[in-house]
C-alpha angles and dihedrals in degrees: 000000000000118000085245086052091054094035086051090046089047088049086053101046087045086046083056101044091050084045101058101040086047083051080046108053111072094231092062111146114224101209093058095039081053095048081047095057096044092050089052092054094051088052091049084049093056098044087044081057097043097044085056094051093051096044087047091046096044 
C-alpha cells in the first residue's frame, strides 16, 4: 500500500467517525451530514479506483 492509499483510508475512517458523532448529536444538520456522506462516498470511489490499478498493475 502506497503512503497516498493509507493517507486516503485515514481521511475515510476520520470522514466516518465525524459522521457518526455529527448522526448522533440532536442538533445534526442534515445538509452538512448529507454533504459528509457524500464526501465519504467520493473518497471510497477514488481508493476503489486506486486499489484496481494497483491490483491491475501488480
Amino acid at each position: 500500500m502506497t503512503n497516498r492509499m493509507f493517507r486516503l483510508l485515514e481521511l475515510h475512517q476520520k470522514l466516518d467517525a465525524l459522521i457518526a458523532r455529527a448522526a448522533a448529536s440532536r442538533g445534526a444538520d442534515p445538509l452538512a451530514l448529507a454533504l459528509l456522506r457524500k464526501r465519504k462516498l467520493r473518497l471510497r470511489e477514488r481508493l476503489s479506483r486506486l486499489f484496481a490499478a494497483r491490483v491491475m498493475g501488480a
